[in-house]
Backbone as CSV, one residue per row, in Angstrom:
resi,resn,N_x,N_y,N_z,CA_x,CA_y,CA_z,C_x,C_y,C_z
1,UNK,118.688,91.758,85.851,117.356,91.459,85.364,117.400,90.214,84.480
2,UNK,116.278,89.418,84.479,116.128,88.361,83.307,114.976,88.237,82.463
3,UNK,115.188,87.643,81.764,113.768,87.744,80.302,113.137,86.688,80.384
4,UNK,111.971,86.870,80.276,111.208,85.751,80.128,110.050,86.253,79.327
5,UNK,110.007,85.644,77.860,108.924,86.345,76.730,108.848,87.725,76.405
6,UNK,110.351,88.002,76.407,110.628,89.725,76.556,110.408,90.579,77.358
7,UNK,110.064,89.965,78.421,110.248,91.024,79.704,110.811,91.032,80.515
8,UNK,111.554,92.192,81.010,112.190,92.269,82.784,112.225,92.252,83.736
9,UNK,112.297,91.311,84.504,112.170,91.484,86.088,112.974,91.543,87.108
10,UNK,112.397,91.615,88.610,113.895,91.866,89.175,113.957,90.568,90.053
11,UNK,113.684,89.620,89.134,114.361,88.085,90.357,114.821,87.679,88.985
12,UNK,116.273,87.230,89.648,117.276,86.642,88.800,116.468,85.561,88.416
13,UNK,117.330,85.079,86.971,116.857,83.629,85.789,117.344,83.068,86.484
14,UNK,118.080,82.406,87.779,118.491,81.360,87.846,117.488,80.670,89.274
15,UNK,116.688,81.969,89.555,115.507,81.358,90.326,114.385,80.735,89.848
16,UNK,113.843,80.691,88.983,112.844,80.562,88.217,113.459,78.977,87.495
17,UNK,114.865,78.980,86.644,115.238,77.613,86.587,115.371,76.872,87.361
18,UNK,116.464,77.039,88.390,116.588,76.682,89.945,114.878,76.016,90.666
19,UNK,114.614,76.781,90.342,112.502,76.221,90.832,112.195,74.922,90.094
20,UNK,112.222,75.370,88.828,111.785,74.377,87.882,112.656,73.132,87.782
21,UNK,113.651,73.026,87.655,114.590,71.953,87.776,114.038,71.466,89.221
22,UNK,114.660,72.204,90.120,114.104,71.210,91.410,113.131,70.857,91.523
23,UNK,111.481,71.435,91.356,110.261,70.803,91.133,110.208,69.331,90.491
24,UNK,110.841,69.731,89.241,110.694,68.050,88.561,111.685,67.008,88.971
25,UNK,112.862,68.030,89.636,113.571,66.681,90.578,112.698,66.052,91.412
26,UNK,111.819,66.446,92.327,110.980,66.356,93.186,109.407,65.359,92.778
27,UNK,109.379,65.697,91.547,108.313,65.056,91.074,108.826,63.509,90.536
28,UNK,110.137,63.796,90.343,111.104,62.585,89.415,111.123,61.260,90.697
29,UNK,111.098,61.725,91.269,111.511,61.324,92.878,110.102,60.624,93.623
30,UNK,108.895,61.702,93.781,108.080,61.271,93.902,107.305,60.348,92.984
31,UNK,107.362,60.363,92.009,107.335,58.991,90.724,107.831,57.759,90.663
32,UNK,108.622,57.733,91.489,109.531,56.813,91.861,108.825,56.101,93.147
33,UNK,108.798,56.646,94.191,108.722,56.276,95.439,107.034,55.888,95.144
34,UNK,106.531,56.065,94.143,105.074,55.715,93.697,104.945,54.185,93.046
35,UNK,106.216,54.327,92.667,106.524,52.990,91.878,106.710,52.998,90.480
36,UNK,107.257,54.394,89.726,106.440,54.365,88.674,108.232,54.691,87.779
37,UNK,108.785,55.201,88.745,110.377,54.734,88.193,111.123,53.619,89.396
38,UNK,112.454,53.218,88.798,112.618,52.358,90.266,112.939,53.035,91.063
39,UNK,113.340,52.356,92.220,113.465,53.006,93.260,114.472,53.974,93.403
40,UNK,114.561,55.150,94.137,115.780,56.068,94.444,116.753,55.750,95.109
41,UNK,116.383,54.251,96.115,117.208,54.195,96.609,118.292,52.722,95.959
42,UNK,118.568,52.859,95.039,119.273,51.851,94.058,119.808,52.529,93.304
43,UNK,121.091,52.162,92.536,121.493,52.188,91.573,120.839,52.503,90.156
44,UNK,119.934,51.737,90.208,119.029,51.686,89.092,118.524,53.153,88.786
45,UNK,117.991,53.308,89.947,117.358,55.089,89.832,117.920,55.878,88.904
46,UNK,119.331,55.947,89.363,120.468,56.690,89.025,120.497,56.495,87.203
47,UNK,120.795,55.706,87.402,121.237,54.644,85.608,120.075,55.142,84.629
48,UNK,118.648,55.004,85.466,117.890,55.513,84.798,117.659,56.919,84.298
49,UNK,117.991,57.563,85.077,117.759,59.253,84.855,119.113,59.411,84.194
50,UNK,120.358,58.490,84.116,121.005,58.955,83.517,121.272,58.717,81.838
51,UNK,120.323,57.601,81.697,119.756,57.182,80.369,118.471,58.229,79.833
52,UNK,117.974,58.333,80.389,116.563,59.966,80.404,116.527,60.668,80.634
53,UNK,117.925,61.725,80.077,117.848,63.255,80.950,116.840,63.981,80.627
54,UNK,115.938,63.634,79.559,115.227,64.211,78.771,113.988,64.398,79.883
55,UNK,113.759,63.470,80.685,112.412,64.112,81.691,112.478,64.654,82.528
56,UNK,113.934,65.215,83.188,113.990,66.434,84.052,113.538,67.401,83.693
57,UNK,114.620,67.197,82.226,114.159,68.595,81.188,113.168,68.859,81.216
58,UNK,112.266,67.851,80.231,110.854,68.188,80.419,109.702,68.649,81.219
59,UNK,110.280,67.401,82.273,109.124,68.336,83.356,109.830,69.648,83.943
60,UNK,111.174,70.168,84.169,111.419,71.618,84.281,110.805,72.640,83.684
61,UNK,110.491,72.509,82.272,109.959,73.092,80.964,108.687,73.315,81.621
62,UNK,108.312,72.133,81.678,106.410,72.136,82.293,106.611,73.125,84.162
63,UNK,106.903,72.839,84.371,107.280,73.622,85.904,107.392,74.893,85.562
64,UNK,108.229,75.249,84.606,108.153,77.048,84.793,106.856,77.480,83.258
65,UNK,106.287,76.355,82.561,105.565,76.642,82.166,104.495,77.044,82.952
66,UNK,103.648,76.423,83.581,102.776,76.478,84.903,102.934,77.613,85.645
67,UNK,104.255,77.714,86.099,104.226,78.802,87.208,103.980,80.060,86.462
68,UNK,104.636,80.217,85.000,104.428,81.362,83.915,102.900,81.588,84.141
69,UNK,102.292,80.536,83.783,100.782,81.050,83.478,99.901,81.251,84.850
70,UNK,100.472,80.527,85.992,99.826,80.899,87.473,99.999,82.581,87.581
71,UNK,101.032,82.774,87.185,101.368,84.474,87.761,100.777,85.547,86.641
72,UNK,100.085,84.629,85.480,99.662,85.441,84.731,97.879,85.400,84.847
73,UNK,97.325,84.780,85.322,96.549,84.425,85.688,96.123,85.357,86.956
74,UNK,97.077,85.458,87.910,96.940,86.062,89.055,96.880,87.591,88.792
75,UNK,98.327,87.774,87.530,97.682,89.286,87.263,96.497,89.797,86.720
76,UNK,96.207,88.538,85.591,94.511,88.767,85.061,93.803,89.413,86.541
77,UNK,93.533,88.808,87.324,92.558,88.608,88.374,93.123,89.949,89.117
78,UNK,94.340,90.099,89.176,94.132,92.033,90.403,93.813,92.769,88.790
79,UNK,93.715,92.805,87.605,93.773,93.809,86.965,92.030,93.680,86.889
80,UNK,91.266,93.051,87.015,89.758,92.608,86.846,89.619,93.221,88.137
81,UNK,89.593,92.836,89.284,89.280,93.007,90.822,89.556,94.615,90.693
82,UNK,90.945,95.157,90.113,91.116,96.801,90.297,90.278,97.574,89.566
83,UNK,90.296,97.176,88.361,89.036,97.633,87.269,89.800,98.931,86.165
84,UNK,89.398,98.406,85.433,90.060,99.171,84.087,90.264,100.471,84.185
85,UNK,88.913,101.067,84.299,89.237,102.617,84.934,90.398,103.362,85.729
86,UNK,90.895,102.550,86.634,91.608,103.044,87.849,93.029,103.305,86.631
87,UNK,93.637,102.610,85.952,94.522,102.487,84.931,94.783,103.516,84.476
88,UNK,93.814,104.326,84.240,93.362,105.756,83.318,93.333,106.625,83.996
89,UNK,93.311,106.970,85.250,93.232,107.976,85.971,94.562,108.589,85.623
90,UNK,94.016,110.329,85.269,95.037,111.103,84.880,95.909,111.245,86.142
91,UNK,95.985,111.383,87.132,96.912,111.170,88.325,97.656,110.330,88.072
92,UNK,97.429,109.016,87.292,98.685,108.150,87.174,99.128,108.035,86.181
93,UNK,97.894,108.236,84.836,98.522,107.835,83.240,98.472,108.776,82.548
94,UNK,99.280,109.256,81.415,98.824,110.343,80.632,98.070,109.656,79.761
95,UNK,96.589,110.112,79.585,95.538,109.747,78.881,95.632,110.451,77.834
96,UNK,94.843,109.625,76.630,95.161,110.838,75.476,93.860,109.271,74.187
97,UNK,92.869,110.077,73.834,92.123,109.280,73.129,90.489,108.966,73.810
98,UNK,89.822,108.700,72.692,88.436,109.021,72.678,88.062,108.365,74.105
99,UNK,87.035,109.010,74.973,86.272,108.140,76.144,85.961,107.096,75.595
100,UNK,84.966,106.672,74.710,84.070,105.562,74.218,85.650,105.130,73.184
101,UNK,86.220,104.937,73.325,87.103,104.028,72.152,86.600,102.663,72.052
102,UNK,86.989,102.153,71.037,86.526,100.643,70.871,87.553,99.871,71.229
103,UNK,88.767,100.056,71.351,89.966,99.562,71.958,90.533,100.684,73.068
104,UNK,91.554,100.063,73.929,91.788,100.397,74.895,93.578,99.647,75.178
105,UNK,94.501,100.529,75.779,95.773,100.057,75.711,96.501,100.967,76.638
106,UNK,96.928,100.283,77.578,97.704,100.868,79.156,98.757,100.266,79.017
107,UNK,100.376,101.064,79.148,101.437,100.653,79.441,102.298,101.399,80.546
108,UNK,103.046,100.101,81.198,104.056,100.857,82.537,105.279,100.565,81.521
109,UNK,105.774,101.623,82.049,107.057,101.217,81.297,108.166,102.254,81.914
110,UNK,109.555,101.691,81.220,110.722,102.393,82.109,111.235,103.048,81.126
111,UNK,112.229,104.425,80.769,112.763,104.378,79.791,114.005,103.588,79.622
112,UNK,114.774,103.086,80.323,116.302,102.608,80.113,115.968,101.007,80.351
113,UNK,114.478,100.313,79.872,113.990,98.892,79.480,114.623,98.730,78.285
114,UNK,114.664,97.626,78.147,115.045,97.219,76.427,113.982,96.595,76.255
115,UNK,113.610,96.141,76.534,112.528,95.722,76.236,111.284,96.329,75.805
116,UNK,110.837,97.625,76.783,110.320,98.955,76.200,110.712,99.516,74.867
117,UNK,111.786,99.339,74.742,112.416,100.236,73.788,112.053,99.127,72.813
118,UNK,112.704,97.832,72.682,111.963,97.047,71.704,110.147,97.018,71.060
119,UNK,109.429,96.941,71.919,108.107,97.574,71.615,107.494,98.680,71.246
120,UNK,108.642,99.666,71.500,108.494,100.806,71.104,107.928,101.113,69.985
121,UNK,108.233,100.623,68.653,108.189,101.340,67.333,107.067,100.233,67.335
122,UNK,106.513,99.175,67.323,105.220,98.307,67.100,104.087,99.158,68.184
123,UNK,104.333,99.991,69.383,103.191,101.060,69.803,103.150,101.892,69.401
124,UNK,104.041,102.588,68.980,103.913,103.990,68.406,103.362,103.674,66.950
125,UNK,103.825,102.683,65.830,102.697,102.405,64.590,101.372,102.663,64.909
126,UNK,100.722,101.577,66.371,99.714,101.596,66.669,99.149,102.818,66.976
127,UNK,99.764,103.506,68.042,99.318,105.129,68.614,99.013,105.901,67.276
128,UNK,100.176,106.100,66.450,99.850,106.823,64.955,98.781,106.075,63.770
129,UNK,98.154,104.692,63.826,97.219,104.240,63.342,96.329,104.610,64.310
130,UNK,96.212,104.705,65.246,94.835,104.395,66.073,94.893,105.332,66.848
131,UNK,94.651,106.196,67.359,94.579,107.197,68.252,93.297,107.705,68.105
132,UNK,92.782,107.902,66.786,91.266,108.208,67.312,90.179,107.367,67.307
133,UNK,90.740,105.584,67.478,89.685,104.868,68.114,90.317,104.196,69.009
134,UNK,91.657,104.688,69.536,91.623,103.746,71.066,92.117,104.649,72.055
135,UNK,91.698,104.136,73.637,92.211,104.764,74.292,93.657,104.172,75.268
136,UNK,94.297,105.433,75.027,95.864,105.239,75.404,95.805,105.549,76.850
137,UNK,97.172,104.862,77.965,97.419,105.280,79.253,98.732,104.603,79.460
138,UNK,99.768,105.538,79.210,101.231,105.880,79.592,101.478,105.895,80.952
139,UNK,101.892,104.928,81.471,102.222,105.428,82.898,104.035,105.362,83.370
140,UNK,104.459,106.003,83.648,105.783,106.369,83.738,106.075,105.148,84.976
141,UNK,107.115,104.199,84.952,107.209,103.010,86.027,108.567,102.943,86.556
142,UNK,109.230,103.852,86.910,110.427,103.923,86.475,111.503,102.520,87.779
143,UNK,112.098,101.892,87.583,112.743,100.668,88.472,114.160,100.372,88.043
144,UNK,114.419,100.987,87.266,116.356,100.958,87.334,116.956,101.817,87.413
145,UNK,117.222,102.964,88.951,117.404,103.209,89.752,117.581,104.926,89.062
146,UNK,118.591,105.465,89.441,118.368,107.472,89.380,118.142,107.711,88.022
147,UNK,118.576,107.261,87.063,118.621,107.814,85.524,117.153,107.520,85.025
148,UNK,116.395,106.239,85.695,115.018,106.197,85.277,114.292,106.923,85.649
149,UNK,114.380,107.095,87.259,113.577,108.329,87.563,113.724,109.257,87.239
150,UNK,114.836,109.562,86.572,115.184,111.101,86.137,114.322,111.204,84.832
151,UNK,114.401,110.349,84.327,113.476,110.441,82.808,112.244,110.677,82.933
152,UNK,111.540,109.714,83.691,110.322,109.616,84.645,109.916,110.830,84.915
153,UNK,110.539,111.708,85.562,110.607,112.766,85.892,110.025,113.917,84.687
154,UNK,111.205,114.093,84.121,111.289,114.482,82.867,109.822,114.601,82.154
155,UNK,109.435,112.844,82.226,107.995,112.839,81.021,106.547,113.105,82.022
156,UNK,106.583,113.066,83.023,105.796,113.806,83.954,105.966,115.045,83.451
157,UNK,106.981,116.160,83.889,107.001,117.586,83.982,106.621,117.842,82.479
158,UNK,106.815,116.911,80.940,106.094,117.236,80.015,104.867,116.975,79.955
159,UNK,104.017,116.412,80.887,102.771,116.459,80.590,101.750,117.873,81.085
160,UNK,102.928,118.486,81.610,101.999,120.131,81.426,102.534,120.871,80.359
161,UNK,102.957,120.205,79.548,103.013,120.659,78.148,102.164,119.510,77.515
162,UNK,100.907,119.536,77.691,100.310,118.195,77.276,100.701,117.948,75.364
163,UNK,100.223,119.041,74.536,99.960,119.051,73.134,101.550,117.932,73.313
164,UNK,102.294,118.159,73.667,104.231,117.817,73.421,104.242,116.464,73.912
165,UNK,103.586,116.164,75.208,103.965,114.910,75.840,104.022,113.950,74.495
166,UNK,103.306,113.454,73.879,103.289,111.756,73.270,104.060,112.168,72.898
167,UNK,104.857,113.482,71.788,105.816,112.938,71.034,107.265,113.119,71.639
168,UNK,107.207,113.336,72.831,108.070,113.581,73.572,108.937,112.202,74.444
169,UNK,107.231,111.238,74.634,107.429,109.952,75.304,108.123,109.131,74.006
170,UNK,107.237,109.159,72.724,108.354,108.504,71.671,109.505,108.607,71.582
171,UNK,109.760,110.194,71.780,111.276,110.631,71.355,112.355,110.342,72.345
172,UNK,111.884,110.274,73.467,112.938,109.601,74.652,112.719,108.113,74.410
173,UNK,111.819,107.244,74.327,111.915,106.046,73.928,112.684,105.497,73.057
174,UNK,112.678,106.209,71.676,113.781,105.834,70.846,115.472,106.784,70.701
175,UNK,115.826,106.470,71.929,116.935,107.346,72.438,117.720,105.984,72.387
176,UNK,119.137,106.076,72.140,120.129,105.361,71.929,120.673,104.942,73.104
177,UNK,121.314,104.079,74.136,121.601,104.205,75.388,121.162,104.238,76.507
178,UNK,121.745,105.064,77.576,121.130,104.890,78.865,120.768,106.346,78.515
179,UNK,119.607,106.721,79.329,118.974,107.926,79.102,119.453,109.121,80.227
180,UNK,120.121,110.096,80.045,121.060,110.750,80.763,119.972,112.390,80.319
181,UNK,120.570,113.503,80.696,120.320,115.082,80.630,120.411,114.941,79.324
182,UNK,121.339,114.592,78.467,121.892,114.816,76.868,120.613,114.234,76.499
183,UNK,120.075,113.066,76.473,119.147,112.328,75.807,118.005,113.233,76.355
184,UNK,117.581,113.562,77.346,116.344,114.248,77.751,116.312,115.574,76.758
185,UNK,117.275,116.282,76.997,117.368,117.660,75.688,117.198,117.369,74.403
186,UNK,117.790,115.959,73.931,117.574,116.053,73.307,115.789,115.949,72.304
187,UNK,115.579,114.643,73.533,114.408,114.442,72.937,113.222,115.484,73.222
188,UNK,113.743,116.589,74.160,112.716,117.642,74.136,112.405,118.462,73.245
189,UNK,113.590,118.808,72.609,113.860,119.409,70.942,113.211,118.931,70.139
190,UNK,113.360,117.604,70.300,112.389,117.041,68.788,111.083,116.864,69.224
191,UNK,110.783,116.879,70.318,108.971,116.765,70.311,108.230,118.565,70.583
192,UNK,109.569,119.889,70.732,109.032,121.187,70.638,108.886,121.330,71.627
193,UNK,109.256,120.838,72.794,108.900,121.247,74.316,109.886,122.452,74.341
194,UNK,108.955,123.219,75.205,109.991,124.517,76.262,110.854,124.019,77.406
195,UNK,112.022,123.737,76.723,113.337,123.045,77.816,113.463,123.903,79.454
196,UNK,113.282,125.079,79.378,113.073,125.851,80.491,112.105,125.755,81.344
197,UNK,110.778,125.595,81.041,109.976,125.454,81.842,110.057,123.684,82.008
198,UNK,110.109,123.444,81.331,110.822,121.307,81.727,111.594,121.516,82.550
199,UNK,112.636,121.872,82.660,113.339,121.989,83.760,112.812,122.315,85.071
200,UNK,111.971,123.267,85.340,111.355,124.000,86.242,110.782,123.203,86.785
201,UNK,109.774,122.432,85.991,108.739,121.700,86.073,109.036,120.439,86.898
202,UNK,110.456,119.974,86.419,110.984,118.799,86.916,111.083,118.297,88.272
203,UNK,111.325,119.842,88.834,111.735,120.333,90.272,110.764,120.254,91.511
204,UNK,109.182,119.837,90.417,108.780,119.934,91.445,108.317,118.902,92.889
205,UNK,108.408,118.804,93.770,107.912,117.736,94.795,106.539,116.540,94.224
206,UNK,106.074,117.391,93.474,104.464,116.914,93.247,104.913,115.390,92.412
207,UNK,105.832,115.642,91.524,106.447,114.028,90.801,106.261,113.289,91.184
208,UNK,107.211,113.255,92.383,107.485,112.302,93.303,106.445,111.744,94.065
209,UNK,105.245,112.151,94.052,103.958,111.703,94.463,103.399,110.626,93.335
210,UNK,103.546,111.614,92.277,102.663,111.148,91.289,104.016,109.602,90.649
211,UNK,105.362,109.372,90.823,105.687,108.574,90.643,105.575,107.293,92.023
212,UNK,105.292,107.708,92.669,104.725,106.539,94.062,103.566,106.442,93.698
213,UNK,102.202,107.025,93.281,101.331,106.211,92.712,101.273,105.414,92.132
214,UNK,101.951,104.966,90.963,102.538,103.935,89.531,102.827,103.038,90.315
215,UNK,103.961,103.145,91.601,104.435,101.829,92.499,103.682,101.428,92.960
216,UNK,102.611,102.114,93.727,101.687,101.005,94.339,100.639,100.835,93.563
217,UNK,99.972,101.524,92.511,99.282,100.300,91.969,100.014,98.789,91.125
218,UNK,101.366,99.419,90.831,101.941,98.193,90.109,102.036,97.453,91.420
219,UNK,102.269,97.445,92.618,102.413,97.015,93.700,100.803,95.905,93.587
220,UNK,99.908,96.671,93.999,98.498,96.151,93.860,98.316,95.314,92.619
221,UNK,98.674,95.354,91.321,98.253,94.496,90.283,99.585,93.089,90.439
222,UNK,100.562,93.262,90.922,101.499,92.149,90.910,102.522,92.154,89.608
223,UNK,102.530,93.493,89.153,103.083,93.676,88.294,105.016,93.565,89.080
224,UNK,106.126,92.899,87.725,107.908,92.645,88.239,108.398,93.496,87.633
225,UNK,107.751,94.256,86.109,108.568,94.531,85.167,108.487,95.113,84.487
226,UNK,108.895,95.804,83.462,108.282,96.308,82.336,109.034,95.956,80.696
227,UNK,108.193,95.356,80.325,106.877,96.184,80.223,105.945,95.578,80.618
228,UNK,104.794,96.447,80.942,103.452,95.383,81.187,102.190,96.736,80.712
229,UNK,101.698,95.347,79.699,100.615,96.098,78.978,99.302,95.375,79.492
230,UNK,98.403,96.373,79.135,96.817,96.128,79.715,96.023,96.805,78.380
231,UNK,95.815,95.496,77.470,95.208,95.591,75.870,93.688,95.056,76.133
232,UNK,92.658,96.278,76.289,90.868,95.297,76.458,91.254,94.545,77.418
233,UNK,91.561,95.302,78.655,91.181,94.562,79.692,92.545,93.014,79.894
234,UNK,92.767,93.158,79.224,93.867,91.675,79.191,95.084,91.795,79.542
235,UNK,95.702,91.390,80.339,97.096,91.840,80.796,97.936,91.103,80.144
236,UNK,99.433,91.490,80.044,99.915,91.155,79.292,101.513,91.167,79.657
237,UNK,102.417,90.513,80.138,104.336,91.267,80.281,104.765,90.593,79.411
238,UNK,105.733,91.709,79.303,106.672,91.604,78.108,106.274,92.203,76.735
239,UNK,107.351,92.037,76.021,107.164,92.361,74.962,106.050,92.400,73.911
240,UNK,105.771,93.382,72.825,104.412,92.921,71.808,105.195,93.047,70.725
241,UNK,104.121,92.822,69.684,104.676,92.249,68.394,103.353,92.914,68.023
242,UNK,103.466,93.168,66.154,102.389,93.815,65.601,100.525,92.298,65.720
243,UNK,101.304,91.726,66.164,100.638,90.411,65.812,99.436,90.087,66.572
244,UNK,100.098,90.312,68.030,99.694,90.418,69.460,98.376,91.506,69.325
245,UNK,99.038,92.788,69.015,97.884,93.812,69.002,96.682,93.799,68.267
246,UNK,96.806,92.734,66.929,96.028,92.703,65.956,94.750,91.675,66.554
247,UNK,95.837,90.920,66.963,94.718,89.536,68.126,93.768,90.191,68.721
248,UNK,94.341,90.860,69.740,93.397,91.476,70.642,92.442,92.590,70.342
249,UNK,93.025,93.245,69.426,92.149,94.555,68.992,91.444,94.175,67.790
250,UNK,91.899,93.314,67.025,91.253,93.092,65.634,91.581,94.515,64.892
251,UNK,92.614,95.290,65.302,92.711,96.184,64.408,94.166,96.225,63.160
């Protein structure tokens, strides 16, 4: 996986540089053949870019700047076109907070993200400030491979222990490591869940439905990674900061 503004995805960093570098090779080139460096096909060309490495750089910088905000842009537009509602549907998110809230805050997320886990304690402030004026939607996303789904799993089969789920989703969130059986017990303990019927619960086929829903709407919004938040309508990957939330919510 690679980061870009604190989030994970699954196309390697060296595609995204690899892009950008070659773009502005390409543009460096076409600038040239415009007349506007000398020519490429001289010496000079050469001499020159090797006196100015600084505008590959630059325009690389600008290249994956652009493409950053094209793909964010694009997610704006499926998360508008899908419509806020669909987000909230208890089939996919565990909902929890007033209908009419004045704020509103949807996250996919994995447990064995670091990046999740980094945001963690700046949502949960928020969830424990705000819960009875915004509305929350948890959606379990799980993408790094059996141990996520197993968690996944896990925080599904606690949501028929609804009263338990949130503090259950915290308590596996701030779990040390990769999230294994040990970490699931444990964090069932501390949020008061019935480990027996979790277990039971875990087992059942119906999950596995309800975790292929999460894929294809993340499928449908163009979502790579997690985290990816949806704050008033505004999409958002990667990481938040208390700062971010305050922007958008004014709270």
């Amino acid at each position: 996986m690679t980061e870009r503004g604190g989030k994970e995805l699954w196309k390697p960093a060296l595609i995204g540089g690899a892009a950008g570098a070659g773009l502005a090779t390409i543009l460096v080139f076409g600038a040239a053949v415009l007349g506007l460096f000398p020519s490429p096909r001289d010496r000079q060309f050469e001499s020159y870019l090797m006196s100015h490495p600084s505008i590959i750089l630059a325009m690389a910088e600008k290249a994956q700047r652009d493409q950053a905000q094209s793909e964010e842009r694009a997610l704006q537009s499926a998360v508008d076109k899908i419509g806020l509602s669909t987000y909230f549907d208890p089939k996919l998110a565990f909902v929890t907070g007033p209908a009419n809230a004045k704020n509103s805050l949807v996250e996919f997320f994995d447990y064995n993200c670091v990046h999740c886990r980094n945001s963690y304690p700046v949502v949960k402030k928020f969830y424990d400030a705000h819960r009875a004026d915004t509305r929350f939607a948890f959606v379990e996303f799980p993408i790094f491979g059996k141990d996520s789904e197993k968690a996944a799993r896990a925080a599904l089969a606690a949501r028929r222990q609804p009263d338990k789920y949130v503090a259950f989703h915290f308590a596996l969130m701030g779990q040390d490591g990769e999230i294994g059986a040990s970490q699931i017990a444990d964090a069932g303990r501390k949020a008061g869940l019935d480990l027996d019927r979790l277990e039971s619960d875990m087992s059942d086929p119906a999950l596995d439905r309800q975790i292929a829903v999460a894929h294809a709407l993340a499928t449908r919004t163009g979502i790579t990674g997690t985290p990816f938040f949806i704050v008033n309508g505004k999409a958002h990957e990667g990481e938040i900061d208390e700062a971010f939330l305050k922007k958008m919510t004014g709270a």
